[in-house]
C-alpha positions as protocol buffer text, in pm:
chain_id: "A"
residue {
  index: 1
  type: UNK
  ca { x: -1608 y: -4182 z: 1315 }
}
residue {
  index: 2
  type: UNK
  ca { x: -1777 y: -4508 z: 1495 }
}
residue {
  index: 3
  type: UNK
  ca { x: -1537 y: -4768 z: 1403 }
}
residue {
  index: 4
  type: UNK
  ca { x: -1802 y: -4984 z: 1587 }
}
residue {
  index: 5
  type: UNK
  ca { x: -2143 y: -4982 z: 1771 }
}
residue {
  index: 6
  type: UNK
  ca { x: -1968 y: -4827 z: 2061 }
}
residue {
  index: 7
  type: UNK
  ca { x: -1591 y: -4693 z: 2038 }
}
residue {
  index: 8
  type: UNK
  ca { x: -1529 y: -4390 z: 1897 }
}
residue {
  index: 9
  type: UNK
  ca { x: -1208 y: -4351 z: 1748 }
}
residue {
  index: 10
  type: UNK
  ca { x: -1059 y: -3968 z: 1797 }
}
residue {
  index: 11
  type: UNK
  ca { x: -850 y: -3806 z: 1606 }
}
residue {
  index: 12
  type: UNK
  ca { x: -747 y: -3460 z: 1646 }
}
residue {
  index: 13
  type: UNK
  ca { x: -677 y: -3348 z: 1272 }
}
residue {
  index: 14
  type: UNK
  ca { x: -578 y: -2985 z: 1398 }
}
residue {
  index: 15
  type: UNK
  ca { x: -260 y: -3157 z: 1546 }
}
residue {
  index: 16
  type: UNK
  ca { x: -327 y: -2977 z: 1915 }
}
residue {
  index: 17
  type: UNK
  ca { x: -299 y: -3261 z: 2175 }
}
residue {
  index: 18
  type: UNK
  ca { x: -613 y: -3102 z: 2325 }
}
residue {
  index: 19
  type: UNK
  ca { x: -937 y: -3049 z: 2154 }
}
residue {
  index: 20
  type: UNK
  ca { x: -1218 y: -2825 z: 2226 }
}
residue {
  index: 21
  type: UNK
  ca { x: -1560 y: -2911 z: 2056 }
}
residue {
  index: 22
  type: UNK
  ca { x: -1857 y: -2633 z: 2129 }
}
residue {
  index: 23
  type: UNK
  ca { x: -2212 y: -2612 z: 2002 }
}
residue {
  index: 24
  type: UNK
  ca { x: -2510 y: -2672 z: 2012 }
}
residue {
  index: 25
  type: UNK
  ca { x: -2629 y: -3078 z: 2117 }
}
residue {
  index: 26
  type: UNK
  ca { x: -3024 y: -3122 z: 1914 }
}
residue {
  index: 27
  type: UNK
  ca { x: -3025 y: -3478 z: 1979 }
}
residue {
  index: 28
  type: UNK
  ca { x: -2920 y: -3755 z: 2125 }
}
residue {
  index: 29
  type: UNK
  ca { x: -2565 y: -3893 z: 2168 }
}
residue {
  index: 30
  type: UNK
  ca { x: -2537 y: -4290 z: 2165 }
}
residue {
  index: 31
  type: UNK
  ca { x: -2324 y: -4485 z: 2360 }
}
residue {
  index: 32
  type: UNK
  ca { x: -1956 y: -4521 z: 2307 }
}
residue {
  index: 33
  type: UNK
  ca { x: -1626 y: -4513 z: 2488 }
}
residue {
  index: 34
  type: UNK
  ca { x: -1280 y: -4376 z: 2354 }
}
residue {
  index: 35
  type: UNK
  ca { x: -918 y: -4384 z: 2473 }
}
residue {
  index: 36
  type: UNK
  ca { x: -939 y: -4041 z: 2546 }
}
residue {
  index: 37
  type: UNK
  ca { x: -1075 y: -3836 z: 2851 }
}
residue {
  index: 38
  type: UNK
  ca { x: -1402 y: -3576 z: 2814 }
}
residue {
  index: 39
  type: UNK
  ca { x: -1461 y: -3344 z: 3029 }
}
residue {
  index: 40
  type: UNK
  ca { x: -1777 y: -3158 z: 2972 }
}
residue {
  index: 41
  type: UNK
  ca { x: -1997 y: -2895 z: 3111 }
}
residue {
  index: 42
  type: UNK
  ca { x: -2343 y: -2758 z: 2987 }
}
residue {
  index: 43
  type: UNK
  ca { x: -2368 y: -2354 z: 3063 }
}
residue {
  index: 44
  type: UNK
  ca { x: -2736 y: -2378 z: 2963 }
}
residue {
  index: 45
  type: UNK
  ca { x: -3010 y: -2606 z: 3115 }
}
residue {
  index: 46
  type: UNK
  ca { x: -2951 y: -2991 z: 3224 }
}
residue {
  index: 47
  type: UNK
  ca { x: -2922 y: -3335 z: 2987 }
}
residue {
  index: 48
  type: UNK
  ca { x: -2877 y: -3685 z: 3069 }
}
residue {
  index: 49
  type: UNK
  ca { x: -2592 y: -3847 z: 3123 }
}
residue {
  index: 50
  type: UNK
  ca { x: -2506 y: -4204 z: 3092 }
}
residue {
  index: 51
  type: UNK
  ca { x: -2163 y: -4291 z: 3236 }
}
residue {
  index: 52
  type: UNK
  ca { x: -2140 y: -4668 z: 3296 }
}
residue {
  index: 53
  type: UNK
  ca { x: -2404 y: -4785 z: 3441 }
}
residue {
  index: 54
  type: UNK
  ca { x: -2514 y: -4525 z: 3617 }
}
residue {
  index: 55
  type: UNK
  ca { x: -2756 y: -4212 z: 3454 }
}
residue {
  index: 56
  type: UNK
  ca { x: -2696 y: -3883 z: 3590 }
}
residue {
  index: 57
  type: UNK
  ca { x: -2962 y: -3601 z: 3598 }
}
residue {
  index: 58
  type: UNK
  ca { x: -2695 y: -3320 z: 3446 }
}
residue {
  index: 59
  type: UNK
  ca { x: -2774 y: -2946 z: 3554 }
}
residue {
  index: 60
  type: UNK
  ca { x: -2627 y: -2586 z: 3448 }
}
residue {
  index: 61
  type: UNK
  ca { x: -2240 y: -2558 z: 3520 }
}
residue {
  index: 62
  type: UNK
  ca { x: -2265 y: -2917 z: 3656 }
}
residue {
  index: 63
  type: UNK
  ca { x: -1909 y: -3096 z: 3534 }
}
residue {
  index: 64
  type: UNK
  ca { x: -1857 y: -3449 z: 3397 }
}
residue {
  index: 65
  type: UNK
  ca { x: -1561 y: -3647 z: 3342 }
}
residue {
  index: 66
  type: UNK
  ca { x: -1547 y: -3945 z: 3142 }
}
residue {
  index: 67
  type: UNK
  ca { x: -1254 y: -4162 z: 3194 }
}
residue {
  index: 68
  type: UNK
  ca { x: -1075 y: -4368 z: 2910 }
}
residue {
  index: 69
  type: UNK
  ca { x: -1280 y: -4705 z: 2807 }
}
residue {
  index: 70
  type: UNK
  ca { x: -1616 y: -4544 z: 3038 }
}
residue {
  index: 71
  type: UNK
  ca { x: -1937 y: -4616 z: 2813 }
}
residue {
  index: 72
  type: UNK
  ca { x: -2136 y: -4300 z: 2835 }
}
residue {
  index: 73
  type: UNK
  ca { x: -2431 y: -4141 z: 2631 }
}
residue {
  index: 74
  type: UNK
  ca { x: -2605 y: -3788 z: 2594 }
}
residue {
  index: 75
  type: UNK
  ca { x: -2965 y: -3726 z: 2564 }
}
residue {
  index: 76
  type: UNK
  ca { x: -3060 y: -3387 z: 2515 }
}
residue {
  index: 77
  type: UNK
  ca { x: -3426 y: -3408 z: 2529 }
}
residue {
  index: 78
  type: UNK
  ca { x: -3500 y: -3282 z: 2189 }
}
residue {
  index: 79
  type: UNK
  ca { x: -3318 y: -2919 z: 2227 }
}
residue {
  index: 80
  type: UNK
  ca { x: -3010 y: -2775 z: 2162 }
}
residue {
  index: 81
  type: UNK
  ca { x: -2764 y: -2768 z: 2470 }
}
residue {
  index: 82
  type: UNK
  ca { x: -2458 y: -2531 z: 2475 }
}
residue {
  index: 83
  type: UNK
  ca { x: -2211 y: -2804 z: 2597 }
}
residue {
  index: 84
  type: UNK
  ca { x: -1835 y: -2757 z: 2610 }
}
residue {
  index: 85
  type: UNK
  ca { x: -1683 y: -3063 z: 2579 }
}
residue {
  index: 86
  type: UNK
  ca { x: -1273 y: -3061 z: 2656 }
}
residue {
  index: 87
  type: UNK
  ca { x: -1098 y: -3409 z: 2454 }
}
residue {
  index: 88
  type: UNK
  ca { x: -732 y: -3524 z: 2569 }
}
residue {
  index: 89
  type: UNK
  ca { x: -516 y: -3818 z: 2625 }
}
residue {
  index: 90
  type: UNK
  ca { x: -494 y: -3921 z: 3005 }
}
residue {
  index: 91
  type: UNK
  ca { x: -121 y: -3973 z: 2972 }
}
residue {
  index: 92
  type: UNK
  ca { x: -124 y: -3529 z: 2946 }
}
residue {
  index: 93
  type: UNK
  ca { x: -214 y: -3552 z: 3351 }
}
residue {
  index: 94
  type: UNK
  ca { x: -71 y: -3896 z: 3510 }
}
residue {
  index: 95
  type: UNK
  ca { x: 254 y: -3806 z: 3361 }
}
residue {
  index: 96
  type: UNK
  ca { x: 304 y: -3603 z: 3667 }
}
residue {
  index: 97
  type: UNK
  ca { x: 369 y: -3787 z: 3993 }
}
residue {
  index: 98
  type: UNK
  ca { x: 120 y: -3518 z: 4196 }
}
residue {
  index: 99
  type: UNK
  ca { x: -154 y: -3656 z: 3940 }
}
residue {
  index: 100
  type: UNK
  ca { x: -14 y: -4046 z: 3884 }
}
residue {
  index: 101
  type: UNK
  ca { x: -119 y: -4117 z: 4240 }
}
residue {
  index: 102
  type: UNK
  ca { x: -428 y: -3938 z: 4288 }
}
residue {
  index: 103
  type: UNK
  ca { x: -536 y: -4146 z: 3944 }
}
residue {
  index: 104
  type: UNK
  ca { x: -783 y: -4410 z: 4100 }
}
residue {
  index: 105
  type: UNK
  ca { x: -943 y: -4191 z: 4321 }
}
residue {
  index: 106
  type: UNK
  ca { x: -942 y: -3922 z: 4038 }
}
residue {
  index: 107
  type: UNK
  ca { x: -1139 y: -4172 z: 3826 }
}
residue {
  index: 108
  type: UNK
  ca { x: -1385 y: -4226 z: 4124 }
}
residue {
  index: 109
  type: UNK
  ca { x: -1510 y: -3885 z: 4103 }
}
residue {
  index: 110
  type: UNK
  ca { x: -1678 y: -3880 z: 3795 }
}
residue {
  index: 111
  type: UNK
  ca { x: -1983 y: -3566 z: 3852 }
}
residue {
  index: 112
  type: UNK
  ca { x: -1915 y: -3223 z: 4071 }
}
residue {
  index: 113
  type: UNK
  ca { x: -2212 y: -3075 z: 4122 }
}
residue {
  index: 114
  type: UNK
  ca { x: -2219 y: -2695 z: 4112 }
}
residue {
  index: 115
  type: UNK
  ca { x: -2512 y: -2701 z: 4377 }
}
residue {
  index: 116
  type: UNK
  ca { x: -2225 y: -2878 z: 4594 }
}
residue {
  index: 117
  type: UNK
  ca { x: -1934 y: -2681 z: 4519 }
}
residue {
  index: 118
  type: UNK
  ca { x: -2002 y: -2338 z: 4348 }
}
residue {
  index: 119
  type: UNK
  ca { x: -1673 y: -2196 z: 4433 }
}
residue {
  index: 120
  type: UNK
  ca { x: -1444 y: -2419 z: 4239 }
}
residue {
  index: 121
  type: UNK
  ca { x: -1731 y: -2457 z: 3982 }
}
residue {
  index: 122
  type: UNK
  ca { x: -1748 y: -2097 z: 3924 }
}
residue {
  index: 123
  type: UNK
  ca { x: -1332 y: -2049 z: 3888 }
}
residue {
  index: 124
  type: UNK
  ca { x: -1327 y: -2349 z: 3679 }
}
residue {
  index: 125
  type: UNK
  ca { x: -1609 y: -2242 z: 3473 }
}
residue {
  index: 126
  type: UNK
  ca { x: -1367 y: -1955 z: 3388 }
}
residue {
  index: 127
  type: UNK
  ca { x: -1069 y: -2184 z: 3292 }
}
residue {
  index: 128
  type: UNK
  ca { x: -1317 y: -2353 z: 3021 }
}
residue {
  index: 129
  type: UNK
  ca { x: -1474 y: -2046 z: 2880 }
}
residue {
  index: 130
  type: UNK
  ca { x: -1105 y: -1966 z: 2802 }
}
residue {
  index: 131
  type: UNK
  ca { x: -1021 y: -2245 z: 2685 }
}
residue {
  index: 132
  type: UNK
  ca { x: -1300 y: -2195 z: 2453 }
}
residue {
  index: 133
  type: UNK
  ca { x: -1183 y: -1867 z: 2317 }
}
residue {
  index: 134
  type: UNK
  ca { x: -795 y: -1975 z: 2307 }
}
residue {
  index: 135
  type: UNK
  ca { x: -917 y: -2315 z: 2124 }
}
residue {
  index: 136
  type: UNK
  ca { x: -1059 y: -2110 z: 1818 }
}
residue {
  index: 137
  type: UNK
  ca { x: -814 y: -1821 z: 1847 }
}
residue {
  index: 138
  type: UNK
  ca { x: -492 y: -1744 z: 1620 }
}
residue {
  index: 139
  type: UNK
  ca { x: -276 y: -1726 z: 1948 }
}
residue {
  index: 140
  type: UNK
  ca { x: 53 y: -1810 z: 1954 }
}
residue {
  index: 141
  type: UNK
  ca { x: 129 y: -2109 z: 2200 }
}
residue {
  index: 142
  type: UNK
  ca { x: -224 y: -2205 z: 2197 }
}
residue {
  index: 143
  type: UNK
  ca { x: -141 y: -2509 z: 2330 }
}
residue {
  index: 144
  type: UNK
  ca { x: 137 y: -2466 z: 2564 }
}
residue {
  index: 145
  type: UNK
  ca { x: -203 y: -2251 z: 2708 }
}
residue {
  index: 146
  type: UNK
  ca { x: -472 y: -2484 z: 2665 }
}
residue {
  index: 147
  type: UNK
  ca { x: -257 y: -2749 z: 2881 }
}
residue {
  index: 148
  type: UNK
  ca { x: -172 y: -2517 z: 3145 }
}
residue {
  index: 149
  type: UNK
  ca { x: -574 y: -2433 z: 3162 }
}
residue {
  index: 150
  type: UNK
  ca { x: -591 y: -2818 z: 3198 }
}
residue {
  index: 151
  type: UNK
  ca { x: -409 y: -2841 z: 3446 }
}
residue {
  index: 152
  type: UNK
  ca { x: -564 y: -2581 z: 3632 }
}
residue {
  index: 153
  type: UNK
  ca { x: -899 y: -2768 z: 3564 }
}
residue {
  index: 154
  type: UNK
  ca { x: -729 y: -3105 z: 3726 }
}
residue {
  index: 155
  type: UNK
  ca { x: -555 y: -2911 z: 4030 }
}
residue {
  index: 156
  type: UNK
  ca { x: -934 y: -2829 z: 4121 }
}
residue {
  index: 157
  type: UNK
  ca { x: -1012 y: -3174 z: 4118 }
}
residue {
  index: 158
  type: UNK
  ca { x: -696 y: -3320 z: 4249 }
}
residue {
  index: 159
  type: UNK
  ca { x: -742 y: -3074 z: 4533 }
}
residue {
  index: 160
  type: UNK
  ca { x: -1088 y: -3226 z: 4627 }
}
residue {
  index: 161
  type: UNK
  ca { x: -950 y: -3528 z: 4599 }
}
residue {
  index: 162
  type: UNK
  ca { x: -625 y: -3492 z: 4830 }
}
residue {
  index: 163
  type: UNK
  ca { x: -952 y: -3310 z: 5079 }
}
residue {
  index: 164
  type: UNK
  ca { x: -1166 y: -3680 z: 5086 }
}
residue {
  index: 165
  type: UNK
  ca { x: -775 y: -3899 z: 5111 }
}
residue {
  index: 166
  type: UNK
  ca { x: -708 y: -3680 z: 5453 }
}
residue {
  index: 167
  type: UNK
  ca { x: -1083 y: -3722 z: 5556 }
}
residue {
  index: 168
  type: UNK
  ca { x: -1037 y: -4107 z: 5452 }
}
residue {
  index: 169
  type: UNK
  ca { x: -709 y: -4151 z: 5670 }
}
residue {
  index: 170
  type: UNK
  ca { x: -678 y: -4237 z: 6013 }
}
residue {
  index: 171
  type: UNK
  ca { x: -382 y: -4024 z: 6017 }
}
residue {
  index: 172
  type: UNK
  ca { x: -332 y: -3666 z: 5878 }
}
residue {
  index: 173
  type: UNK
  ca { x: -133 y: -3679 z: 5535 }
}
residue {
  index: 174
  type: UNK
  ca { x: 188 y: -3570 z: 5540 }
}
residue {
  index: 175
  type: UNK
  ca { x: 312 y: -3408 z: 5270 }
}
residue {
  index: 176
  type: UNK
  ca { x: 656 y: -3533 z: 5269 }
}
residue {
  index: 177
  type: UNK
  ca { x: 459 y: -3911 z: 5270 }
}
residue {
  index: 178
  type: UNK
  ca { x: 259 y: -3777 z: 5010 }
}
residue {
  index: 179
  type: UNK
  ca { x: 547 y: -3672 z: 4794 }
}
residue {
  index: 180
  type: UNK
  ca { x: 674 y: -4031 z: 4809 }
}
residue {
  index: 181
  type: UNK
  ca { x: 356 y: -4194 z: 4716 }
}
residue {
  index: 182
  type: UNK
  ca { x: 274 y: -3952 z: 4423 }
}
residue {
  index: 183
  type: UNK
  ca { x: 686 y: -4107 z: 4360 }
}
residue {
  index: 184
  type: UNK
  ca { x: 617 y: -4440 z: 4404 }
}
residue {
  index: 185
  type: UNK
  ca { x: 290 y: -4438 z: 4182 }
}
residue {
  index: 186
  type: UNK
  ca { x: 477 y: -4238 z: 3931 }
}
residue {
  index: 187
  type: UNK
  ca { x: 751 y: -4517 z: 3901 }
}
residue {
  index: 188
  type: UNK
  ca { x: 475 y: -4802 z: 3921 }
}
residue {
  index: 189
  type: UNK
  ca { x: 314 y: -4664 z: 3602 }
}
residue {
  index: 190
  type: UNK
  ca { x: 622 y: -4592 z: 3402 }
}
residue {
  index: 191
  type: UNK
  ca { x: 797 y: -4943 z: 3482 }
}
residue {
  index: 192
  type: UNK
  ca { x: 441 y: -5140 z: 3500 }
}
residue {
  index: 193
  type: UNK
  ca { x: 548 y: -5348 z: 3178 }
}
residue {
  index: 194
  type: UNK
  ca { x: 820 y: -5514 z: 3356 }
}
residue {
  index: 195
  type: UNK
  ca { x: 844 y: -5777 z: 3608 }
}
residue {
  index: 196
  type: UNK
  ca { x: 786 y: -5510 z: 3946 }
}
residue {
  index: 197
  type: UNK
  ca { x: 743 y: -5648 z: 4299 }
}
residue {
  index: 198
  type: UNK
  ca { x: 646 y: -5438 z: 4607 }
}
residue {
  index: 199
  type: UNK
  ca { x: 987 y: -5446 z: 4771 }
}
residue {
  index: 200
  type: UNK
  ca { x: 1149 y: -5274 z: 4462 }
}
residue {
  index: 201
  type: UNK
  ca { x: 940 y: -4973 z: 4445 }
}
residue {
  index: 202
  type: UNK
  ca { x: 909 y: -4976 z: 4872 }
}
residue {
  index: 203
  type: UNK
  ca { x: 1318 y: -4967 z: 4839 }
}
residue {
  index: 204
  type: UNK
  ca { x: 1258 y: -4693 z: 4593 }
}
residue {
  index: 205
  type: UNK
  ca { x: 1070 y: -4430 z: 4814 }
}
residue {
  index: 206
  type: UNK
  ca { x: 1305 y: -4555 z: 5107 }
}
residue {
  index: 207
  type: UNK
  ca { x: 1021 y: -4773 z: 5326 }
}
residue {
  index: 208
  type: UNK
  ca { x: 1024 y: -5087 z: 5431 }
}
residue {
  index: 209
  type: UNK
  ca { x: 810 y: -5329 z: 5250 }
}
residue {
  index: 210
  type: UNK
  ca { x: 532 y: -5389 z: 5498 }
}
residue {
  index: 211
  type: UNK
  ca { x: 499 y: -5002 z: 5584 }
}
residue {
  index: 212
  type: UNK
  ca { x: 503 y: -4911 z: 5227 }
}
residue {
  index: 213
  type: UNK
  ca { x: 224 y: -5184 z: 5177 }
}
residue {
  index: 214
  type: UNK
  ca { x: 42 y: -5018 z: 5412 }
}
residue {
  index: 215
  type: UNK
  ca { x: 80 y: -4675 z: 5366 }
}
residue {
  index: 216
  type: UNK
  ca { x: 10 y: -4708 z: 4998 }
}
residue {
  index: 217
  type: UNK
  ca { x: -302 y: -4877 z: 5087 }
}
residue {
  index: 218
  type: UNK
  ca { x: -377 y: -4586 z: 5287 }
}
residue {
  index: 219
  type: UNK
  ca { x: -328 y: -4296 z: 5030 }
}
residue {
  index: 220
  type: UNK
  ca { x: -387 y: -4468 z: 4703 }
}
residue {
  index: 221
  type: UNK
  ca { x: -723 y: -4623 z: 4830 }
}
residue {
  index: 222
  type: UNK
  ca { x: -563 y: -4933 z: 4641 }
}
residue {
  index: 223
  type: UNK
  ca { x: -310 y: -5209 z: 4706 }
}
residue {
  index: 224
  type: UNK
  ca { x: -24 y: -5206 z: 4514 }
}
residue {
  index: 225
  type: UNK
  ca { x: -115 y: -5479 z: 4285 }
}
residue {
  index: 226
  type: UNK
  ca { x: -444 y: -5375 z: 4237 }
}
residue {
  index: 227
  type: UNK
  ca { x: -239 y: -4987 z: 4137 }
}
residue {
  index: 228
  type: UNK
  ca { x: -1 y: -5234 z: 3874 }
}
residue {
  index: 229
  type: UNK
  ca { x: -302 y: -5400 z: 3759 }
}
residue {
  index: 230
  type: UNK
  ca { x: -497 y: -5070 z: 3633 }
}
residue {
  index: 231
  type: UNK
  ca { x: -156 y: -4936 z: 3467 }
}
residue {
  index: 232
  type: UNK
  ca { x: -145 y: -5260 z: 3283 }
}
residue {
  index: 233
  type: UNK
  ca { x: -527 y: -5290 z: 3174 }
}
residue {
  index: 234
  type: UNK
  ca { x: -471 y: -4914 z: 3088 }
}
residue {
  index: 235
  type: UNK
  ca { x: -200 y: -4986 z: 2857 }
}
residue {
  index: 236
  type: UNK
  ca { x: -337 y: -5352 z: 2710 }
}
residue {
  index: 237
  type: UNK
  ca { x: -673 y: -5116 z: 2653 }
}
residue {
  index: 238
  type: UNK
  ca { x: -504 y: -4867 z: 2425 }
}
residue {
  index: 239
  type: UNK
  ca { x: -252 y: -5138 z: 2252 }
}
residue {
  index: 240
  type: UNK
  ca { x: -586 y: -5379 z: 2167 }
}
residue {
  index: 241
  type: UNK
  ca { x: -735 y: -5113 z: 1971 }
}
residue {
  index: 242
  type: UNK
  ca { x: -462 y: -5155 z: 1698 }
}
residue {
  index: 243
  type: UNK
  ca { x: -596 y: -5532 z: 1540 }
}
residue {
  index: 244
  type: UNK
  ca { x: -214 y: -5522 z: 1384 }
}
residue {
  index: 245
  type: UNK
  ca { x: -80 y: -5630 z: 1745 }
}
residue {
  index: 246
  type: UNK
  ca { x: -144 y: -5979 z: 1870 }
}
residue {
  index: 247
  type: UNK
  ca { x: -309 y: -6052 z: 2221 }
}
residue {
  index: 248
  type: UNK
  ca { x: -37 y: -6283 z: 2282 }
}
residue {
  index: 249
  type: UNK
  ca { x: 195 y: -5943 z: 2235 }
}
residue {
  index: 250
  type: UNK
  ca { x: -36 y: -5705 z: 2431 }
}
residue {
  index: 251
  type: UNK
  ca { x: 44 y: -5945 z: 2718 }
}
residue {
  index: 252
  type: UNK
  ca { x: 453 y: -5943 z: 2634 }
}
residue {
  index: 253
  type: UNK
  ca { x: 426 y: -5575 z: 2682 }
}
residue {
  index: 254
  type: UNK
  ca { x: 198 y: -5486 z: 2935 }
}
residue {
  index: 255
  type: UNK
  ca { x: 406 y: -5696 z: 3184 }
}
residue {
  index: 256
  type: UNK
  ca { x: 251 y: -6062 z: 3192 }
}
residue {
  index: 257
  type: UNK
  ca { x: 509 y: -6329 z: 3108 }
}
residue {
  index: 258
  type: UNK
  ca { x: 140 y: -6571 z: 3076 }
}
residue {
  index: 259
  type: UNK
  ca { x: -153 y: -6532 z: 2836 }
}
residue {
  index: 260
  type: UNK
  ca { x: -381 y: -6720 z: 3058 }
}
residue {
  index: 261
  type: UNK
  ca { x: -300 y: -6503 z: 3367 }
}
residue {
  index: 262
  type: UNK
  ca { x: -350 y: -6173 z: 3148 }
}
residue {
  index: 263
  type: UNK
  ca { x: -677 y: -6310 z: 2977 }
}
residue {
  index: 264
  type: UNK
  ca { x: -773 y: -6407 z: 3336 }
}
residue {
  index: 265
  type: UNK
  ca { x: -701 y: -6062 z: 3515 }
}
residue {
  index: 266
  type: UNK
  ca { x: -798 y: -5861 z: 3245 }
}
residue {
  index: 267
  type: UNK
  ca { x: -1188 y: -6034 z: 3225 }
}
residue {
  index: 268
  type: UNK
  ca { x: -1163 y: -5994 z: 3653 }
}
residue {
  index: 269
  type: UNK
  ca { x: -1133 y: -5594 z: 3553 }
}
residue {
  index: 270
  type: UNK
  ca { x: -1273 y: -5513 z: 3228 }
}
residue {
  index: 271
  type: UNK
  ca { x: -1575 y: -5817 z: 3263 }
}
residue {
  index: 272
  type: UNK
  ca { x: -1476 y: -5943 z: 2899 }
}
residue {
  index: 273
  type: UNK
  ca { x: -1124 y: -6126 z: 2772 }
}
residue {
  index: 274
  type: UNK
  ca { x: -907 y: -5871 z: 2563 }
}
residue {
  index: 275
  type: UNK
  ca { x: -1018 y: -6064 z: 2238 }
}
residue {
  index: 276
  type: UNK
  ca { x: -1380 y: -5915 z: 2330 }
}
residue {
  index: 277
  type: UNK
  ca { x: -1302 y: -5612 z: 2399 }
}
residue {
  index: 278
  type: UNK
  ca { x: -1108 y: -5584 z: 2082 }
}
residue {
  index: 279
  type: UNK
  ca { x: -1437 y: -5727 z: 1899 }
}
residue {
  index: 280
  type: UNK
  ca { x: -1635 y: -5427 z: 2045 }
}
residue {
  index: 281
  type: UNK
  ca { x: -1328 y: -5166 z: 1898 }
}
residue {
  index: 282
  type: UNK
  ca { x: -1281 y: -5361 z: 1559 }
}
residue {
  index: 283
  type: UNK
  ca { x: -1558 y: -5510 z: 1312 }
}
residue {
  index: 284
  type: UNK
  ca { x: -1355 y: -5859 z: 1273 }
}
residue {
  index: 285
  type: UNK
  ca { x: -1363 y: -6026 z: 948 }
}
């Protein structure tokens, strides 16, 4: 149901925290955005993809992920495409530190080409096709299963990810280093609604401030304001889609003590002020 010209407001009557939608695609998707992630993947022939502002040529076993509040569109070309497309709330990943701090560059890497990486494509290809048949199956624990084949979809991508951080790094990453940072993004994003300064979560992980500044810099591909920032405008996104809650209360409880300063950084990341962006979710009277 389009709630508006663009969002698209999800709900998963079949009360799975995952859904699965499979058929045939005869015509064109418009644009929209939801608070969910979609992850989809055509096993016949290529479509067009819109994701932001950017238009992607999408071929066979090609995969796309579309980030919550990412405008994107489908256009088919006028025949029926056999599209898996795999619906879930974010929070089902980056509620695990491994995930939490792999999140920004996770949300860089929107397309993996199966021209570029047919190994993973191909063993991921098999996760989904599962998926698929658990999805519309009687099993029991259907979705205890469908999350672990999530998971297994986002370890592929997490593992190209960690690949392009060590490439990215003067240094080799350490594992032990990277278990703190996957710690100390993990405590950023469940304690980003309150008043958090560097040196807390640096005394967290045991580092001093200006080598934690640094290293998280170095691993994150982010500063750690700029890593607060996105939790925030991740959570002010989600709240401002319920018109019951006022902005000056999104801004209580996504951690900004001044509604100027969160109208101010939220236009600086979204390019609109939260009343706009709630004007694009909600037909206003």
């Amino acid at each position: 149901m389009l709630l508006s010209e663009y969002y698209e407001n999800l709900s998963f009557n079949h009360g799975l925290m995952v859904n699965i939608s499979y058929a045939g695609i005869p015509t064109d998707f418009p644009l929209h955005w939801h608070t969910f992630v979609e992850i989809m993947i055509s096993f016949d022939g290529s479509f067009e993809l819109g994701l932001g502002y950017d238009t992607y040529q999408m071929e066979k076993l090609d995969v796309a992920v579309c980030y919550p509040g990412v405008l994107h569109s489908i256009k088919s070309k006028g025949c029926e495409k056999e599209l898996l497309i795999v619906q879930f709330p974010f929070e089902l990943i980056t509620n695990m530190k491994e995930f939490s701090c792999m999140s920004y560059r996770l949300t860089q890497m929107q397309i993996m080409r199966a021209c570029e990486s047919e190994e993973q494509i191909l063993l991921m290809k098999d996760i989904f096709i599962h998926m698929r048949d658990v999805f519309y199956s009687d099993l029991p624990f259907k979705e205890v299963i469908l999350y672990t084949d999530l998971l297994s979809i986002f370890i592929h991508l997490g593992n190209r990810c960690f690949s392009e951080m060590k490439e990215a790094a003067a240094d080799p990453c350490n594992a032990k280093t990277t278990e703190l940072i996957a710690e100390a993004c993990f405590f950023i994003a469940r304690n980003c609604t309150e008043p958090l300064e560097l040196e807390t979560v640096a005394k967290h992980v045991g580092f001093s401030k200006y080598h934690f500044a640094h290293t998280f810099k170095k691993y994150v591909n982010m500063t750690f304001l700029e890593f607060l920032t996105t939790e925030r405008i991740k959570k002010a996104e989600i709240l401002l889609a319920d018109p019951n809650i006022s902005i000056t209360e999104i801004a209580m409880r996504t951690g900004y003590t001044n509604l100027s300063t969160f109208n101010r950084t939220f236009k600086i990341n979204k390019g609109c002020t939260p009343r706009e962006f709630r004007n694009k979710v909600h037909r206003l009277d």
